[in-house]
N, C-alpha and C positions, 0 to 999 in steps of 0.2 A: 544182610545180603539175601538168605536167605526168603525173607518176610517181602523183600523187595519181587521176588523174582513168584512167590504165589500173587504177590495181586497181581503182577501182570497178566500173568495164567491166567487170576480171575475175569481180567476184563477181556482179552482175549472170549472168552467163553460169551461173557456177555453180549460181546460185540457181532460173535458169531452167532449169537440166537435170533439179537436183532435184525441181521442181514438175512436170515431165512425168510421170515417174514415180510420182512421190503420185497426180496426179491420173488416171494410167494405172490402180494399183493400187484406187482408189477407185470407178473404172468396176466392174473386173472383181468387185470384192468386191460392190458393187450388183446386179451380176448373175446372184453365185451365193446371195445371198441369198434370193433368190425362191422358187430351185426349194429349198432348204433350208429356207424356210419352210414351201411346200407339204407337203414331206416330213415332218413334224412334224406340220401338221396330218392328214396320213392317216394315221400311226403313233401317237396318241395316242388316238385313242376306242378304237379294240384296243388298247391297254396297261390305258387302262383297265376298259374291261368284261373282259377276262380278268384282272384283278387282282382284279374284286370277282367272277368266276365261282370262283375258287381263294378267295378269303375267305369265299363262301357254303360252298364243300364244306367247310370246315377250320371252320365258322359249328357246320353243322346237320348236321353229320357226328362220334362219336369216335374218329376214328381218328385215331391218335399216329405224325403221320408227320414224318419227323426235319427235312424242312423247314419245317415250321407250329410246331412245337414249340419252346417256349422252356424252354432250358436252363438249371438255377437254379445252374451255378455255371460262369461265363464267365471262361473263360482267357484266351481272346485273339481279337479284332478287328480285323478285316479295314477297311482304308480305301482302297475305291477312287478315283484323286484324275486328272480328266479334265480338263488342262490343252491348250493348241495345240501345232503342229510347228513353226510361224514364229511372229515376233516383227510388229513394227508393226501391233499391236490393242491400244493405248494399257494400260491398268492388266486386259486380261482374266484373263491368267493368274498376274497378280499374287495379283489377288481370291480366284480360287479357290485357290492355294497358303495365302494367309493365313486364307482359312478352313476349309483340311483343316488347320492349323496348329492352330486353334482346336476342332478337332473330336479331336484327336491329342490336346491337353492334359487334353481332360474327359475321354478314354476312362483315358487315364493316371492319372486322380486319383482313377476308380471303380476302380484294382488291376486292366488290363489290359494286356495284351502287345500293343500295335499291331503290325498287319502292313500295312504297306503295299501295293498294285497301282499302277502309274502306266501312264496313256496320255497320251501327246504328251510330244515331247521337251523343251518348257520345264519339267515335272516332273521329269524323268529327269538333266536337266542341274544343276536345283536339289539331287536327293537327292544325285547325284554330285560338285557341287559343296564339299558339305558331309559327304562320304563316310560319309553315311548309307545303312542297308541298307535292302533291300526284295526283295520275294517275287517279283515278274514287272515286265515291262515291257511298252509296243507302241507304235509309233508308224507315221507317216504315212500315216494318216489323217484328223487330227483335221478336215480341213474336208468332208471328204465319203466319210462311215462306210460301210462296208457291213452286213450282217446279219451274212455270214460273220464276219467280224472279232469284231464280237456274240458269238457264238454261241460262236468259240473259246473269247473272256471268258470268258464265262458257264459253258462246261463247266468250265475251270479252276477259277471258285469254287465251282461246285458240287459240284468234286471234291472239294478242300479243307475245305468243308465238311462233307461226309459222311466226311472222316478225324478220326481221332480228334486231340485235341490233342496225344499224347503222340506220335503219331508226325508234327507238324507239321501239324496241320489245325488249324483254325478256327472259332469259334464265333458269330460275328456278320458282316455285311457290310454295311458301311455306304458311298454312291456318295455322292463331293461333285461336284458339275457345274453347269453355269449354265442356270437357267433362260431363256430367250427368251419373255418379256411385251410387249414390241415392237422398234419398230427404235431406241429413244430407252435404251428401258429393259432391262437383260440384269442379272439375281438370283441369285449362289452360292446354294447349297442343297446341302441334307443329306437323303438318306432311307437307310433302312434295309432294305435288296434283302432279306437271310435275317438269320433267321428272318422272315416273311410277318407281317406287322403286318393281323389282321384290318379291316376297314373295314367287312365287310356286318354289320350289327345294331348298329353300335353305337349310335348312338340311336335313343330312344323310337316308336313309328311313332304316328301321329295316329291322332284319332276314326275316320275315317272309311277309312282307310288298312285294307288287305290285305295280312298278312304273305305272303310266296311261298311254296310249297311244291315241295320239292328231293323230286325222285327220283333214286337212283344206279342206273347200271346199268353193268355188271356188278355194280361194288361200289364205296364211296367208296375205299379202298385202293388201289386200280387207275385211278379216275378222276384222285387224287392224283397217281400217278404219271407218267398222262397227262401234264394242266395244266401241274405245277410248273415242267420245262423248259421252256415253250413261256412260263409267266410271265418267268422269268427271261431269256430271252433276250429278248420282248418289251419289258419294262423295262427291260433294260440297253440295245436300241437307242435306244428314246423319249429316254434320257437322254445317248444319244451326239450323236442328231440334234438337241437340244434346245441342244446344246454348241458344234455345230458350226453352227448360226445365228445362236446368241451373238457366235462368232469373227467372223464373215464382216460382220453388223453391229456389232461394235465395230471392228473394221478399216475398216471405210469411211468409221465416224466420225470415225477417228484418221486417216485420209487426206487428209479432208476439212478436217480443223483443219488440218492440214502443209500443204497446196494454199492455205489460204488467208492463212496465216503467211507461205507464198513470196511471195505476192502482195504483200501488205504492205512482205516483204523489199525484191520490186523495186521497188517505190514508192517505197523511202526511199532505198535507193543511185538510181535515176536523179534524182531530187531532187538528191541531191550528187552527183551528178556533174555536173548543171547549174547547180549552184551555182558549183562549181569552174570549168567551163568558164567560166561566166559572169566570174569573180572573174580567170582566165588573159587574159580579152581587156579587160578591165577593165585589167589592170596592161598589157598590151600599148600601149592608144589613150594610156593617160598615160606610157608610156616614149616612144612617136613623140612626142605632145603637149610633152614635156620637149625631145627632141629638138632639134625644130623651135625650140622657143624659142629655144634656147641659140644656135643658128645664128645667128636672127633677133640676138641681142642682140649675138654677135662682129662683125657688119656693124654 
């Protein structure tokens, strides 16, 4: 009984260690969540008004620039796949894995050569797991991106892209990453970074509605030129930052289930263990009890 009533003690302890640390981990992801969300909210209205300023030039402009332009026979595709560097953020980078999975099987079935990019090492660890190849890597960043890091990205596809495929360049780029809709709700997602998927005109404008009218100056050529980087890098941070919010609130939530699981843990082992104690003095008063009798009964 005895032996019974320390292991409980001991896992009590244990359980109590573990619950510090969840609910340590669960602070600090609460509180980088914030400035992660701020960051997203100032990084998204430039991604998108520079996304539909580059849709309008590529709109109301013909110039045949090799980023806006869709090529009609597509070799091979690019999949950028933005998983985390740590683990304890319950199914995050599962998600996103199983659906660049899903995004890897359709490019496959349209007769394309997938090329993989991975950022964060839970992808890096999956492809190598499975000693699958891939084009580039980066990691540790995924909870808190910078531009720079961005921007390397983004030169690299865009290098990539502008090589021909025969000498290993790329014809499509497609980002999977998680969106952040709240602190409950976090959405894999797929968009298509290049070719530039127009958005200005596509629908109808209303009665009463005024089309814009674009002037280029110098030339749309040159304005192309401009914008294009400046989208791309734009975009590919919204969708690091967007990732990296994701992380931070699915980690706190997964923290938060563990902190509370411990809790439950210790409830039930201190239970039994007072159960046991209780059952150890129990047998004790009726072994005196027994005792005493026996005495009482040899007189």
């Amino acid at each position: 009984m005895g032996a019974q009533i320390r292991e409980y003690r001991q896992r009590i302890r244990s359980v109590s260690a573990t619950k510090k640390i969840t609910r340590a981990m669960e602070l600090m992801a609460a509180s980088r969540v914030v400035k992660a969300q701020q960051a997203v909210r100032e990084s998204s209205p430039y991604a998108r008004a520079l996304t539909r300023a580059v849709s309008a030039v590529a709109t109301f402009s013909t110039e045949d620039h090799p980023l806006t332009s869709e090529k009609e026979d597509v070799k091979r595709a690019a999949v950028v796949i933005m998983t985390s560097d740590r683990g304890l953020a319950g199914a995050y980078s599962s998600a996103v894995i199983k659906e660049s999975e899903r995004v890897v099987g359709r490019l496959r079935e349209e007769g394309k050569e997938v090329v993989p990019y991975l950022l964060g090492r839970k992808a890096i660890g999956y492809y190598s797991f499975r000693r699958r190849e891939f084009a580039a890597s980066w990691s540790g960043f995924s909870e808190k991106p910078t531009f720079d890091t961005a921007r390397e990205i983004a030169q690299r596809l865009v290098d990539d892209f502008t090589t021909d495929t025969d000498e290993g360049g790329i014809d499509e780029v497609h980002v999977v990453f998680t969106r952040f809709v709240s602190m409950v709700t976090q959405e894999p997602e797929v968009i298509r970074l290049l070719p530039l998927e127009v958005v200005e005109g596509t629908e109808a404008p209303a009665d009463d509605e005024l089309l814009p009218l674009y002037e280029f100056e110098p030339d749309p050529a040159q304005v192309l030129d401009a914008l294009l980087p400046k989208y791309v890098n734009a975009r590919l941070f919204n969708c690091m930052l967007q990732a990296a919010a994701s992380e931070l609130a699915a980690r706190q939530r997964a923290m938060k289930s563990a902190t509370d699981n411990a809790e439950e843990l210790i409830k039930k082992y201190t239970r039994l263990a007072n159960q046991a104690r209780q059952a150890e003095i129990t047998q004790e008063i009726s072994e005196i009890v027994g005792g005493a009798s026996a005495l009482a009964e040899s007189k």
